[in-house]
C-alpha positions as CSV (number, residue, x, y, z in Angstrom):
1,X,0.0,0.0,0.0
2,X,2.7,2.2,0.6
3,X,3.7,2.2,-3.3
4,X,-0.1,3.3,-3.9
5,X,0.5,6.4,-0.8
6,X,3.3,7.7,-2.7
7,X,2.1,7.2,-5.8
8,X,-0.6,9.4,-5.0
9,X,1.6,12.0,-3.3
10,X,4.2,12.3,-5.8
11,X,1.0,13.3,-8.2
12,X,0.1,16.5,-6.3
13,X,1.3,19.9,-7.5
14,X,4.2,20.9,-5.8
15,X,4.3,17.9,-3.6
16,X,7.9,17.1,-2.3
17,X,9.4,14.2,-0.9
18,X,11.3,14.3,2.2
19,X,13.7,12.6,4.0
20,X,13.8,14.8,7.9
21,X,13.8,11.8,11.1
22,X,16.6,9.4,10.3
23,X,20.4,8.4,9.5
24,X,18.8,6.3,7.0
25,X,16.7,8.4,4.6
26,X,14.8,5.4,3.1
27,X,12.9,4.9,6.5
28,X,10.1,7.6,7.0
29,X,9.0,9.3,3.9
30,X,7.8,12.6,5.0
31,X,5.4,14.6,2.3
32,X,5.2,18.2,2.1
33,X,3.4,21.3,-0.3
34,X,4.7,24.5,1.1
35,X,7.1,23.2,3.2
36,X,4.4,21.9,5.8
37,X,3.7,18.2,6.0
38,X,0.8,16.3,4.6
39,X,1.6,13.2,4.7
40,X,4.3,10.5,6.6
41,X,4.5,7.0,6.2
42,X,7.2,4.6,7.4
43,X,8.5,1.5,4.9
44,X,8.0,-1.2,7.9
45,X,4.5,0.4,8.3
46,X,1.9,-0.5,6.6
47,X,-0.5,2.7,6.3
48,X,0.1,6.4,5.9
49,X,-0.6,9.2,8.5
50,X,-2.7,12.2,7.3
51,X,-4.1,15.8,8.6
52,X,-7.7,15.9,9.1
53,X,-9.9,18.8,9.2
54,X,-9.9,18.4,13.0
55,X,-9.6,16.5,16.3
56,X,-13.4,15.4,16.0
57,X,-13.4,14.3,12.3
58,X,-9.8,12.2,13.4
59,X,-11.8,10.7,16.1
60,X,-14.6,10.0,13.8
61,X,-12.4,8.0,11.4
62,X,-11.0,6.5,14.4
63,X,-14.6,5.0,15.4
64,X,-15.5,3.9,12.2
65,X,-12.5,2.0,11.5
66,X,-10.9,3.8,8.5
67,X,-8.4,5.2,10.8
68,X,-5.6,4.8,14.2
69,X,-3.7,7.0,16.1
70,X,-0.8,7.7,14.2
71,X,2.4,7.5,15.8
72,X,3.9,11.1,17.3
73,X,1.3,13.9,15.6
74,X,-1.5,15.8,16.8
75,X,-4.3,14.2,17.9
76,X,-6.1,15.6,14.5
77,X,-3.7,13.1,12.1
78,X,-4.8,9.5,11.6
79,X,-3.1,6.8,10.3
80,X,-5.0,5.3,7.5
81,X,-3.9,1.5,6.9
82,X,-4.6,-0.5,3.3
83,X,-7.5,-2.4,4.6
84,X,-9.3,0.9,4.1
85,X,-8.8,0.6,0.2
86,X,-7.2,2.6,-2.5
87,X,-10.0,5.0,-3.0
88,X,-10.3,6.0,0.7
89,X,-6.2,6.2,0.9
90,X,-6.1,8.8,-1.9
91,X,-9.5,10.5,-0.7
92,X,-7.6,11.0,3.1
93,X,-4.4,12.1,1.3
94,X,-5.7,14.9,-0.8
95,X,-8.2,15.9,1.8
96,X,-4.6,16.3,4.1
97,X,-3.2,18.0,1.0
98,X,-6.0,20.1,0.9
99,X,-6.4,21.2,4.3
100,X,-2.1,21.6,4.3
101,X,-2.1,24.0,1.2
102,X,-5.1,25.8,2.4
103,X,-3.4,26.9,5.5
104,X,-0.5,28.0,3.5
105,X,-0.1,31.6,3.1
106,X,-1.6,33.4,0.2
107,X,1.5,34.9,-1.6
108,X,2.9,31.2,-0.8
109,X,-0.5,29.6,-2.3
110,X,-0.6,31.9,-5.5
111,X,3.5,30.3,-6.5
112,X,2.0,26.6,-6.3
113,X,0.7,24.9,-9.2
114,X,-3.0,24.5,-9.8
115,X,-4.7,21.3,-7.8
116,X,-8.1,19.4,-9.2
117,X,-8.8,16.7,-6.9
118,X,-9.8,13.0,-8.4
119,X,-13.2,12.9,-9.0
């Protein structure tokens, strides 16, 4: 699943890959638009934390099942794991890209490439 989580990162404008927690920069990929993060997953993990909209719609996800805790962030990320399914991977992603490059400034926002979410 993770191939499918970066796939889906590495296709949002202005998206860049990072490398910031370890010696070894293959272990935690760390996804950012802006230079904020939207999106983290580990290669030994199977699942990739994302921002939600807030602490109650992180909860939310948590009590439906789509989502966990995920490991060191704010209590509004969740860690979405592959059981959840392709479509609701990429949906958590951009929604976390979304509500990342939304928060950016508006000079910063205006210098990004455009962004159409999948339909």
């Amino acid at each position: 699943m993770n191939g499918f989580a970066r796939e889906v990162c590495a296709g949002l404008p202005g998206a860049e890959l990072t490398h910031p927690f370890s010696q070894n920069s293959d272990d935690i990929d760390v996804w950012k638009i802006g230079g904020k993060v939207f999106a983290m997953m580990s290669v030994d993990a199977d699942g990739v934390s994302v921002k939600c909209a807030d602490v109650a719609t992180a909860d939310m996800l948590k009590e439906a099942g789509v989502g966990v805790k995920a490991p060191y962030c704010h209590a509004s990320w969740v860690r979405v794991p592959s059981t959840a399914g392709d479509d609701e991977v990429r949906h958590r992603i951009e929604t976390s890209y979304r509500i990342i490059r939304a928060g950016l400034t508006k000079k910063r926002q205006a210098t990004l490439p455009p962004f159409e979410p999948t339909p």
